[in-house]
C-alpha positions as CSV (number, residue, x, y, z in Angstrom):
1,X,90.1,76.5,92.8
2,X,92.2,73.7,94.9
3,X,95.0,72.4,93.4
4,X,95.1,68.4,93.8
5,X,97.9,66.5,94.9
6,X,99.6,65.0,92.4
7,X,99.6,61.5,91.1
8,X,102.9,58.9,92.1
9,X,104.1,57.5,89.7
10,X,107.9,56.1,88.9
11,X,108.6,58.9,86.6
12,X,107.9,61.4,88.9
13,X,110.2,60.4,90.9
14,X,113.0,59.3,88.9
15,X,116.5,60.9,89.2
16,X,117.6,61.0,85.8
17,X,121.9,61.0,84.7
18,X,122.2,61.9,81.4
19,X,125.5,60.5,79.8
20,X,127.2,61.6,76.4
21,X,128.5,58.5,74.7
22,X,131.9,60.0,73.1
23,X,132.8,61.8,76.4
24,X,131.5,58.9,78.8
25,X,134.7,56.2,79.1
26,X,136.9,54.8,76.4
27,X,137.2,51.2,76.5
28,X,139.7,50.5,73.3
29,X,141.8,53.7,73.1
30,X,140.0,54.9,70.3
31,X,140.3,58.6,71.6
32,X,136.1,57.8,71.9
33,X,133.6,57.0,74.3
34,X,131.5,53.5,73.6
35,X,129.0,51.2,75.1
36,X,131.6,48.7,77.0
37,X,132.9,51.8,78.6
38,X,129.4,52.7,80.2
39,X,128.6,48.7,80.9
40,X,132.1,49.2,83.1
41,X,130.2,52.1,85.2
42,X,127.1,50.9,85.8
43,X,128.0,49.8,89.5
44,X,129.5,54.1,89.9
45,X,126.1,55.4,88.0
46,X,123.9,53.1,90.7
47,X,126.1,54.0,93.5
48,X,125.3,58.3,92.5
49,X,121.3,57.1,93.5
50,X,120.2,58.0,90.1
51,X,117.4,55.8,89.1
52,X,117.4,56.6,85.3
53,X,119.6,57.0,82.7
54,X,118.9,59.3,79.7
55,X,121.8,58.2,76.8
56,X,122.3,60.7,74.2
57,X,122.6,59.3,70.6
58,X,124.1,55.6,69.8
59,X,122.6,55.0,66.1
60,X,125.0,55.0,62.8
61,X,125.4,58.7,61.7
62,X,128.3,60.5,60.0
63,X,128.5,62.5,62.8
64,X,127.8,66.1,61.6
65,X,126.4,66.9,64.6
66,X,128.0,64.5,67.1
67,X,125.2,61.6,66.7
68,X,122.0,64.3,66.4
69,X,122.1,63.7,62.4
70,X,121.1,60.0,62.1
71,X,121.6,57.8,59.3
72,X,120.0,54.3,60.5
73,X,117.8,53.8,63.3
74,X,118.7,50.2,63.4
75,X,122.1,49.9,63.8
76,X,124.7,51.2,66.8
77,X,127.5,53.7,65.8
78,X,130.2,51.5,65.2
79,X,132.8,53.1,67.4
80,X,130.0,53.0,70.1
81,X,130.2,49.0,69.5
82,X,126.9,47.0,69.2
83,X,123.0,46.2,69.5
84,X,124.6,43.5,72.1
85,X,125.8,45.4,73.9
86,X,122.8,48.1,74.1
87,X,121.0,44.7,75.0
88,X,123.3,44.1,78.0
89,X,123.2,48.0,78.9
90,X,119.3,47.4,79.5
91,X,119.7,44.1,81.3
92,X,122.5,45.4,83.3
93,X,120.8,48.7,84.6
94,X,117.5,47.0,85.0
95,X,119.3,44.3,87.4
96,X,120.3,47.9,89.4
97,X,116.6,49.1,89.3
98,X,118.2,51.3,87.0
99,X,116.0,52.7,83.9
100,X,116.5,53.7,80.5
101,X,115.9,56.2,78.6
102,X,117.1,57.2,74.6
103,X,117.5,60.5,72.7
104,X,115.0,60.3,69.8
105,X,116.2,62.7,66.9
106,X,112.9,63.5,64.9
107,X,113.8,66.1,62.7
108,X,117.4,65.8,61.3
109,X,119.4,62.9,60.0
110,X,122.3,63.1,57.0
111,X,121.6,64.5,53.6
112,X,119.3,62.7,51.3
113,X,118.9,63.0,47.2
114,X,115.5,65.0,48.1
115,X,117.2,67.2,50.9
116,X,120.2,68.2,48.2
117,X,117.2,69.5,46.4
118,X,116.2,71.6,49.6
119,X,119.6,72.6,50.7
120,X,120.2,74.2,47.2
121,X,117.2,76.1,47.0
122,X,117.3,79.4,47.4
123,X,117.0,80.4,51.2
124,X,114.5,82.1,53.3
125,X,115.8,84.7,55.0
126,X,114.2,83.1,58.3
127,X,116.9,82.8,61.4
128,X,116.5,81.2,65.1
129,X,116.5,83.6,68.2
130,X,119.9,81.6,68.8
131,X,122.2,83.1,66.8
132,X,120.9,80.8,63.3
133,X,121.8,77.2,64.5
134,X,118.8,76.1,62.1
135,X,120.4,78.0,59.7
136,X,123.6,76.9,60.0
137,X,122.5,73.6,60.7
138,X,120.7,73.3,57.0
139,X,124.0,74.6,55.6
140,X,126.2,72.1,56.8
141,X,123.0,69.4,55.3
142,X,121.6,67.9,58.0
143,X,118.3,67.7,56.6
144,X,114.7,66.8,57.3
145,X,114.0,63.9,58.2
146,X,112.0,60.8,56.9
147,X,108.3,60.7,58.0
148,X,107.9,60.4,61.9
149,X,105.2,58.3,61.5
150,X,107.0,55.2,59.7
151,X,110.0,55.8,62.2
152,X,107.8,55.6,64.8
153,X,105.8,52.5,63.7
154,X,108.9,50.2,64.3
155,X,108.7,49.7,68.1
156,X,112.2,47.2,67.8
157,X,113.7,49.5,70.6
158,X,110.7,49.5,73.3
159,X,110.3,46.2,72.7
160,X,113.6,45.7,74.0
161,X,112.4,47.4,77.1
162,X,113.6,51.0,76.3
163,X,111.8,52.8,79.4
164,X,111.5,56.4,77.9
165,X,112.7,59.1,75.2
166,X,113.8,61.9,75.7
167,X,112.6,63.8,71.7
168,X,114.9,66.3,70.4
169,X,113.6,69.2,69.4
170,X,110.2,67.8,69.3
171,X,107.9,70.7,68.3
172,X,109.8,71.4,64.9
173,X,107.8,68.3,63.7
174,X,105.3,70.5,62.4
175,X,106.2,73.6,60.8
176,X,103.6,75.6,58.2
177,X,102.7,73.9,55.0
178,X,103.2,77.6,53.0
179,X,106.6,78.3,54.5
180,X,106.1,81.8,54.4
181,X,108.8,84.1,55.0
182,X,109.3,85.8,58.7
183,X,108.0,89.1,59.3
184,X,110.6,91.7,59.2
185,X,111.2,92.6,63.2
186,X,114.6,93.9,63.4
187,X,115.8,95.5,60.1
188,X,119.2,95.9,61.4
189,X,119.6,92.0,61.0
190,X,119.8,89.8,57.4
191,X,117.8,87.2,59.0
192,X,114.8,87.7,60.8
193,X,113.1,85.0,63.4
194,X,110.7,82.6,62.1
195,X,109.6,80.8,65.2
196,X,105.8,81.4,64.6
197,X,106.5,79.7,61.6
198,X,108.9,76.8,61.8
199,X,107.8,76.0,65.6
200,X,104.6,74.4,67.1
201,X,103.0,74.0,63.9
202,X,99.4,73.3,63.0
203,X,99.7,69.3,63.1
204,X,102.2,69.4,66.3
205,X,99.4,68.1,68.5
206,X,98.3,65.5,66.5
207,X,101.5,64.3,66.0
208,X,102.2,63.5,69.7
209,X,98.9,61.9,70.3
210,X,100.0,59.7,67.7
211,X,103.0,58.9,68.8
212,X,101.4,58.4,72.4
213,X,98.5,56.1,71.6
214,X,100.3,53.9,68.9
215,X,103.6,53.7,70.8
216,X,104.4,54.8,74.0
217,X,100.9,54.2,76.0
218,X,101.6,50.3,74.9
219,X,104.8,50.0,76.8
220,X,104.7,52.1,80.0
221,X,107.6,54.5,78.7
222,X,107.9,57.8,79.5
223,X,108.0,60.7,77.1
224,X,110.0,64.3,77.8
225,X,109.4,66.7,74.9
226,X,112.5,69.4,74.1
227,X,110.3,72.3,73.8
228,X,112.2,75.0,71.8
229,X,110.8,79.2,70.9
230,X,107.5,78.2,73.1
231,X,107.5,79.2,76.6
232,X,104.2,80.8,77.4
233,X,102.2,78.7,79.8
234,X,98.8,78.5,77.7
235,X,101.4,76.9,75.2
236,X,102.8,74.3,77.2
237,X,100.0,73.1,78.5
238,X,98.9,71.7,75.6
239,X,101.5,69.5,75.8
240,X,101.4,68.4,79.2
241,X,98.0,68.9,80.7
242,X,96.6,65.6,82.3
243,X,94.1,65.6,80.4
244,X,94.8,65.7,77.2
245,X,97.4,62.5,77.5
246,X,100.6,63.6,75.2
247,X,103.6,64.2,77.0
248,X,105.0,63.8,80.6
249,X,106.9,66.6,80.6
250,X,109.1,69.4,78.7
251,X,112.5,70.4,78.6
252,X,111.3,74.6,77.8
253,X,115.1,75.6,77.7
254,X,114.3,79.0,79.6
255,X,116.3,77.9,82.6
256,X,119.0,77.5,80.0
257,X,118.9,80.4,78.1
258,X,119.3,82.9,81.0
259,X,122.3,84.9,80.0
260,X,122.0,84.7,76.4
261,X,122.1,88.2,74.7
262,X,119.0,90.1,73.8
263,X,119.5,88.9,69.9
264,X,121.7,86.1,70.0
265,X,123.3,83.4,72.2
266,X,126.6,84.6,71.6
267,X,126.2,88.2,72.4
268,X,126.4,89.3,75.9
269,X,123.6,88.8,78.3
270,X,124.2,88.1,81.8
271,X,122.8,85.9,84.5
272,X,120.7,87.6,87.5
273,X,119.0,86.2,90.2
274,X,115.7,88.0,89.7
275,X,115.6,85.7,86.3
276,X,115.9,82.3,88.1
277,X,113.5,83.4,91.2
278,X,110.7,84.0,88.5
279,X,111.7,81.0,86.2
280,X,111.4,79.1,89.2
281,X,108.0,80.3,90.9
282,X,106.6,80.1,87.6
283,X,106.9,76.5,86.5
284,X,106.8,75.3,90.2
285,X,103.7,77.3,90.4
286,X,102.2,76.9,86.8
287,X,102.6,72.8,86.4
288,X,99.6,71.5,88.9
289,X,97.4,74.3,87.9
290,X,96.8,72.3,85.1
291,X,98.0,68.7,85.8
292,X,101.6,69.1,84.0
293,X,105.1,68.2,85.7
294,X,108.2,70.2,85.8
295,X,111.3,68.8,84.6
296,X,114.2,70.1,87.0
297,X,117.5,70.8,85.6
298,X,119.9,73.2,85.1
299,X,122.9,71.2,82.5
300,X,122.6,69.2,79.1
301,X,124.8,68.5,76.5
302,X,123.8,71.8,74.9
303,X,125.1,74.2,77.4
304,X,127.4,75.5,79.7
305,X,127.9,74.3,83.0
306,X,125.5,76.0,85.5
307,X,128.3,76.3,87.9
308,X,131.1,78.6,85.3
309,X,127.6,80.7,84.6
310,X,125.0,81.0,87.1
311,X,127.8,80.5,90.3
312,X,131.0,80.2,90.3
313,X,134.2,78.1,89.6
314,X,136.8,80.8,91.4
315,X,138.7,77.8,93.3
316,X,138.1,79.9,96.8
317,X,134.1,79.3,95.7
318,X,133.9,76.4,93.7
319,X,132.9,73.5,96.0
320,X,130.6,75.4,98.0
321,X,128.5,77.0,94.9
322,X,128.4,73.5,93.2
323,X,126.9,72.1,96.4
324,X,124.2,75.0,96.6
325,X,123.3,74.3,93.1
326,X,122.8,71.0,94.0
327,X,120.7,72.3,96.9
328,X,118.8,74.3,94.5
329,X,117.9,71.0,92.3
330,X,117.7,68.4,94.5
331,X,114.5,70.4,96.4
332,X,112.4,71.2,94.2
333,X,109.4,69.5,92.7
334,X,109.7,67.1,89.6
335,X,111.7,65.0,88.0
336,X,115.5,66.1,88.5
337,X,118.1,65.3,85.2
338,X,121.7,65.7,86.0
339,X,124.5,65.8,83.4
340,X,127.3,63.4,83.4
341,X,129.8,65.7,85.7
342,X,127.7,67.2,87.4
343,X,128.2,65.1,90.4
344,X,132.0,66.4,90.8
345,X,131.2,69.9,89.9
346,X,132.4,69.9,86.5
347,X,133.3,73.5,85.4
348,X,133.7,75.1,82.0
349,X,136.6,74.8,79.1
350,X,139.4,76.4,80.1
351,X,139.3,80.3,79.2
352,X,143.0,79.9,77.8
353,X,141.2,77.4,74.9
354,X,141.4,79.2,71.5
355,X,139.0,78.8,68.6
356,X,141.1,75.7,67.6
357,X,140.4,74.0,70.6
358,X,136.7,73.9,70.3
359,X,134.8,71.2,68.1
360,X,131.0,72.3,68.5
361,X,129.9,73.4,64.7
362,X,127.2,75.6,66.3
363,X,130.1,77.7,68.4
364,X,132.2,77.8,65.5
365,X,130.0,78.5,62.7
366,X,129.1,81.1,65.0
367,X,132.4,82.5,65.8
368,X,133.1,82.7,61.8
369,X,130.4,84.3,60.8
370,X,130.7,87.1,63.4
371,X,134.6,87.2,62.4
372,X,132.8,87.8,59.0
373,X,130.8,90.4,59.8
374,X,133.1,92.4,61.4
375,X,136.1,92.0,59.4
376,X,139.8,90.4,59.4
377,X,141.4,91.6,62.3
378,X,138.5,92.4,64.4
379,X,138.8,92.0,68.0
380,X,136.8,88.8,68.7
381,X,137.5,88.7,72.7
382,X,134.3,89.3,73.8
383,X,133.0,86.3,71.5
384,X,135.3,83.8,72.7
385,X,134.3,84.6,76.4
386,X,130.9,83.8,75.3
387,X,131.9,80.9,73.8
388,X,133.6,79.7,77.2
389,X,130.6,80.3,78.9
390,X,127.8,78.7,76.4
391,X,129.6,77.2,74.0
392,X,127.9,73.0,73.8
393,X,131.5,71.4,74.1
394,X,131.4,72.5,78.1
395,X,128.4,70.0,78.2
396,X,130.5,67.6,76.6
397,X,133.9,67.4,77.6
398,X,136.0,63.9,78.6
399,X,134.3,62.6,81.8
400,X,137.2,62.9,84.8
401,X,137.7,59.8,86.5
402,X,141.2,60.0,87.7
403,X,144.7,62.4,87.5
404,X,146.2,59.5,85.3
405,X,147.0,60.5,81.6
406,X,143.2,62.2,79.8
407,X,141.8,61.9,83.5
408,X,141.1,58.2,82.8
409,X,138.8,58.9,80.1
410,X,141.0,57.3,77.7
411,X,144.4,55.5,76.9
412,X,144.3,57.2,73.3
413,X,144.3,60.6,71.8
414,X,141.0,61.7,73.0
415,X,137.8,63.0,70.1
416,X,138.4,66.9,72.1
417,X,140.5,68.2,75.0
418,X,140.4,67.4,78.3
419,X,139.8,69.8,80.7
420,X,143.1,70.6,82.7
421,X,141.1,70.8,86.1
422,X,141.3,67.2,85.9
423,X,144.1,66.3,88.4
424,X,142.4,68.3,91.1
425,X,138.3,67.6,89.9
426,X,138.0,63.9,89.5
427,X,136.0,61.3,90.8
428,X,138.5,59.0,92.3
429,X,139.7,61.7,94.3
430,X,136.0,62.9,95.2
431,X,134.2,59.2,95.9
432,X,135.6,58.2,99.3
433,X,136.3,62.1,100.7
434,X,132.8,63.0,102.6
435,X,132.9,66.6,102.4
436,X,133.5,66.2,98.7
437,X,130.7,68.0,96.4
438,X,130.3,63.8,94.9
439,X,129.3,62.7,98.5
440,X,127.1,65.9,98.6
441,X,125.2,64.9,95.8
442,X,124.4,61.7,97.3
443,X,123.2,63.5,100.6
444,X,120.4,65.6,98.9
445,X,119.6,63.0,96.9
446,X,118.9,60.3,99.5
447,X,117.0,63.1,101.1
448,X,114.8,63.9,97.9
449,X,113.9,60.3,98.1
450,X,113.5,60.4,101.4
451,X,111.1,63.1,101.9
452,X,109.6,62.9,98.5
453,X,106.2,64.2,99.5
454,X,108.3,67.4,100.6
455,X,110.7,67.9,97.8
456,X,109.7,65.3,94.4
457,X,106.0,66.0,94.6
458,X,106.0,69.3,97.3
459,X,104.7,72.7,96.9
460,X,106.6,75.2,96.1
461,X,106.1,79.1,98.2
462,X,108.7,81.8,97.2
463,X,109.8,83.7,100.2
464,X,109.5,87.9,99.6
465,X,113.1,89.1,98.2
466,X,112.3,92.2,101.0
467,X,112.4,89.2,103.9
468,X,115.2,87.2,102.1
469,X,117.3,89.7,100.7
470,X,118.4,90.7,96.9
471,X,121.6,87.8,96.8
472,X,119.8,84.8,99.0
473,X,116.8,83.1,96.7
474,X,114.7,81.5,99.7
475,X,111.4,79.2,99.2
476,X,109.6,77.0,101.1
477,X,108.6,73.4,100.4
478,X,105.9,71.7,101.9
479,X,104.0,68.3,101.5
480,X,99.9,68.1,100.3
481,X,98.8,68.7,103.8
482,X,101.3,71.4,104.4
483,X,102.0,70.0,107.5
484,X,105.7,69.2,107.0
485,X,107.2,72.0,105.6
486,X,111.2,73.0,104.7
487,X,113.0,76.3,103.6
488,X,115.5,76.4,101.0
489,X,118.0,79.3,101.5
490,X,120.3,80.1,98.7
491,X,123.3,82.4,98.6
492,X,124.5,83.1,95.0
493,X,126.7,86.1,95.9
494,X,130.0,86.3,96.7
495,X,129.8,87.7,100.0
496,X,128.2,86.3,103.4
497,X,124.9,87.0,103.9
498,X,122.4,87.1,106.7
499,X,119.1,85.6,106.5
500,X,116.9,87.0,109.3
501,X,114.4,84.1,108.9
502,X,111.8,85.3,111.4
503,X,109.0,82.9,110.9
504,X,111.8,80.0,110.8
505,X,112.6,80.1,114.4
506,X,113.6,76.7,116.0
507,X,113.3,74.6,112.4
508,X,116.4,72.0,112.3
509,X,119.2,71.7,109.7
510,X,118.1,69.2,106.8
511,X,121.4,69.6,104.7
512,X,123.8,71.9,104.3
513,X,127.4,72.9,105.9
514,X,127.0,76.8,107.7
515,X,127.1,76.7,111.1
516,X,123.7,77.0,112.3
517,X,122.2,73.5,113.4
518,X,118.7,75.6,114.6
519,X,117.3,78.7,113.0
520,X,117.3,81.3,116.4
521,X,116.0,84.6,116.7
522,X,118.4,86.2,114.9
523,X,118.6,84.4,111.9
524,X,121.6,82.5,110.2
525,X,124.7,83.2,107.9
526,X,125.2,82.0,104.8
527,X,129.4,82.3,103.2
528,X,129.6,83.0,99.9
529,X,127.6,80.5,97.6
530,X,126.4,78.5,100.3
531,X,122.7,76.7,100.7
532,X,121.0,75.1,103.6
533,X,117.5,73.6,104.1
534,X,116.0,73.6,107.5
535,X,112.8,71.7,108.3
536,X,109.8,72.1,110.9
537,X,109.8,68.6,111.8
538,X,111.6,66.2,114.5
539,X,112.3,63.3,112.7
């Protein structure tokens, strides 16, 4: 059956800059983040070409869980400042052509009299495959939420032309009504996994198409689902399929999760190349079969950086593997989200941090109860190069605008550490150098827009591993009529590599900073961690 060319449409083809309001800019030296701090950017976050922005939490919470456990939807964290100045965020982006877009937390907010009730009963020995963050999560009481439906009802926010949500954890809306207890699957472990349980539950569906037809169909806004513990394509379909009208697209966390351990987050798994080739071909593949669209990223505010895991931040590799990434992202097809950072090639916490330095209550509920389990005196060193690598403050540290005091993130003691790289990784230093991974950033993506039919809504062909090699992921793009077509060629080893490219012969040089301008007979090189796209057409 033919696959049709996919519909345009703006959020398609949006370019999405997710930004962390406490690690953003500091306006008043309060050590945090806050909206007048953002309103100062807006002319830098227009100048990146990102068309969207997706802000992570601004409402009143005790912070528990850094803004994710909500108290009142109605009002503005008060270090974060004001509805007025949300209200002059909106104006000032939309002046910019600029959209927005707003975390919606659906299933936790701070304790309530009725969740006191829930968070003393007796527990079920039911765990996450991430190491019990649900767990841990309950334990710390942030609870379930109020009804989705009344929150949803109040449309105060779209009304104030919000453009889109982004819904946190969205398919643990629905969970069973019996709560039955998981099925024993690894008796080595106290707590077993109860995704089939607490995960895409029976009234998941009808829950979204509620929230679609009553609210976001009325105002044009866009709708990316975080799809946790459901990752089969027959699954996500349901969500995303054309024609049955619920979401836009998913978040599936997969291309996230790569080198966690076989059991836990925590536990050592590594990253291999094999695992993002077939991540990649399947999604890009998968999606139009059935009308769906891929979200593309590869950071959020619950990871590592992509570069410290999946490249590398060595400083003899550094800038050239954050510009491959970017390759990597900036060519594919759907809708591409960045992380705040990202642009500069923003690497991990320092691996000299100890467990003092960190602030995520995941890592560190995680890093006790291992210490636990092991015992006092236990070496712990693998755990904290885990942490370094996955731990959710990485996704979170101090934006780096400058080499002045906190990298010009504030004048005050800031809410966590800085990272130390900040002198030599910063913005300032990065914005007017042209071979800086900033001004890289802003080459593939005035080329994404550019050849959108290519790259935003192209298809996607995996080249053979036996023609590309085992360290060089190569693929092809090409628009609906296949008649303009472009190879993505992708080094993520440390060592130079040779790409025969036979059936590339005479394409041109797109993007990308090796040596070879036209693909020849022989081939072309690739350093270590480099990328290039080359093109079969003139102009």
């Amino acid at each position: 059956m033919a696959i049709k060319a996919p519909e345009k449409t703006w959020w398609k083809e949006a370019i999405v800059y997710q930004i962390y309001p406490a690690s953003f800019l500091d306006s008043n030296g309060d050590g945090l983040g806050d909206l007048p701090g953002i309103l100062s950017k807006m002319d830098y976050i227009k100048s990146l070409g990102v068309t969207a922005i997706w802000l992570s939490p601004i409402f009143k919470s005790p912070q528990n869980d850094m803004g994710y456990d909500i108290s009142d939807y109605r009002t503005i964290h008060e270090p974060y400042e004001t509805v007025e100045h949300v209200e002059q965020l909106i104006n000032g982006l939309h002046e910019r052509g600029i959209k927005l877009f707003l975390d919606l937390v659906t299933i936790r907010t701070i304790n309530t009299p009725d969740s006191k009730n829930l968070v003393q009963a007796k527990p079920h020995q039911d765990a996450t495959s991430i190491s019990g963050e649900i767990r841990n999560m309950i334990r710390k009481e942030i609870a379930n939420h109020p009804t989705i439906g009344h929150l949803l009802r109040h449309r105060v926010l779209l009304q104030k032309c919000i453009d889109g949500y982004r819904i946190d954890s969205m398919n643990l809306m629905s969970k069973h009504p019996d709560l039955p207890d998981a099925p024993i699957t690894n008796p080595d472990s106290e707590f077993q996994s109860g995704a089939k349980y607490f995960a895409s539950g029976p009234m998941m569906h009808e829950y979204i198409k509620e929230m679609r037809t009553q609210v976001f169909d009325k105002y044009d806004c866009m709708a990316v689902g975080e799809l946790g513990f459901t990752k089969d394509e027959e699954s996500v379909s349901k969500y995303v399929a054309k024609d049955r009208h619920e979401l836009n697209m998913l978040f599936t966390g997969d291309i996230v999760d790569m080198d966690f351990g076989p059991n836990a987050k925590y536990e050592h798994g590594e990253f291999k190349l094999s695992t993002l080739r077939l991540l990649t071909k399947f999604w890009q593949e998968a999606m139009p079969k059935f009308g769906g669209w891929n979200s593309v990223y590869m950071d959020n505010h619950d990871s590592g950086r992509s570069l410290s895991r999946y490249a590398s931040d060595l400083p003899e590799f550094r800038e050239r593997a954050a510009k491959m990434l970017a390759t990597y992202l900036g060519s594919l097809s759907g809708t591409l989200f960045l992380l705040q950072g990202q642009e500069i090639g923003t690497a991990n916490v320092p691996r000299e941090w100890g467990i003092e330095d960190y602030v995520d209550i995941e890592g560190r509920n995680d890093y006790e109860e291992i210490k636990k389990r092991r015992g006092e005196g236990a070496d712990m060193s693998d755990v904290m190069w885990e942490l370094k690598l996955k731990v959710r403050d990485n996704g979170r540290l101090p934006m780096q605008w400058d080499a002045n005091e906190n990298a010009g993130f504030s004048a005050g003691k800031p809410w966590m550490k800085v990272n130390t790289e900040f002198e030599d990784w910063n913005v300032e230093r990065q914005i007017c150098d042209k071979g800086s991974v900033l001004s890289y950033w802003n080459s593939m993506l005035d080329l994404r827009k550019k050849d959108k039919y290519v790259f935003i809504y192209g298809r996607f062909e995996m080249v053979p591993v036996e023609e590309s090699g085992e360290d060089v992921f190569a693929y092809t793009m090409s628009d609906s009529t296949c008649q303009r077509k472009a190879l993505v060629a992708l080094n993520f080893s440390n060592k130079e590599q040779v790409f025969a490219a036979k059936w590339f012969e005479g394409w041109r040089k797109l993007i990308g900073e090796n040596e070879c301008a036209q693909i020849s007979k022989k081939g072309f090189e690739l350093k270590p961690y480099e990328g290039a796209i080359y093109c079969n057409w003139s102009s």
